[in-house]
Phi, psi and omega in degrees: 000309173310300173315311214276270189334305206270314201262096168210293254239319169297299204284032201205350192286330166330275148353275205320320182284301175292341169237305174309330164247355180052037152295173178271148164288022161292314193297290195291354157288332158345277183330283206292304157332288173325293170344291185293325167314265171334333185271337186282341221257296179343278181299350171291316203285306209309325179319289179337296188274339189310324211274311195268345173239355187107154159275344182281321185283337173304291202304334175283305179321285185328302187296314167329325181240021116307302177279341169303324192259006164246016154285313182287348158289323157307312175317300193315324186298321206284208204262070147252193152309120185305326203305332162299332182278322187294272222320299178336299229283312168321321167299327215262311176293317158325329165303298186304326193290326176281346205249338165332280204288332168318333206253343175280325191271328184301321185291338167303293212281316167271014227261167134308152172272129188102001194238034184300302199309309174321294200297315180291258168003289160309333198290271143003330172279314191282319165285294185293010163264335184291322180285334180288288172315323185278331179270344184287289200285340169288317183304303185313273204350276175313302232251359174275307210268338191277324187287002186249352174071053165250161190291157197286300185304011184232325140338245149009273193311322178289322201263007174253347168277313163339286196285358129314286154324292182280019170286299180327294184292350183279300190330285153335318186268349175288340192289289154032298197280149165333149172297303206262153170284164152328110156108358180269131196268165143017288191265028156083352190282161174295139170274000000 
């Protein structure tokens, strides 16, 4: 859901700057850059907070500024400034940054003993399925609306709503992970 959401939506901000506002591609390297930054930003905090609030409250925020910023990359389509989609995109990566590492050491954390690799190896499935699909499915999009001779931002809009509703659904799907990490007590110390 995390992957399908964020690189659906990444791998297209590029398109949104350059043919939806028809900036340079300095500008959507902005965008991505800003992305990237922010996901580096993420994962330091999360390091941080993970032991005292959890992964399920890390992974809800995280999806939660993840679809703010790809509300606010659909706002960036319409007749503004390109400069809302860099800001958005920055947003988005804060998301991801935050809610990645949680669902992996939880996943990791529950794994049986002896069964780490079996667990890393889905883990690795699961993420490189999310990215396949969530960019797959954005593509049909762009490539429906260019071949019917619709605009790249009405393409676009539809297909980042998709990977919104599906931010929406992590959000959701997040109640699912553990308060606590594996093995960490109450008071965030190793049990």
């Amino acid at each position: 859901i995390l992957t399908f959401a964020f690189f659906g939506t990444d791998a297209y901000i590029s398109l949104a700057v350059t043919d939806g506002h028809g900036a340079p591609t300095w500008v959507a390297g902005l965008a991505l850059t800003g992305a990237t930054l922010t996901w580096t930003t993420g994962a330091w905090l999360q390091e941080r907070l993970v032991r005292r609030h959890g992964p399920r409250w890390l992974v809800r925020r995280g999806m939660a500024v993840l679809a703010a910023g790809i509300v606010l990359t659909l706002v960036g389509l319409g007749d503004v400034p390109v400069w809302v989609i860099v800001a958005a995109w920055t947003i988005g990566g804060l998301g991801i940054g935050l809610s990645y590492a949680p669902i992996t050491v939880t996943v990791l954390g529950t794994a049986a003993p002896g069964e780490e690799g079996a667990a890393s190896a889905s883990l690795q499935l699961t993420d490189v399925l999310g990215v396949a699909v969530g960019t797959g499915v954005v593509g049909a999009f762009v490539a429906l609306g260019d071949g019917r001779g619709w605009a790249t931002t009405w393409s676009l809009t539809i297909a980042f709503g998709v990977t919104l509703l599906v931010a929406a659904g992590g959000v959701l799907a997040a109640v699912r992970l553990p308060r606590r990490l594996p093995g960490v007590d109450e008071d965030g110390a190793g049990a």
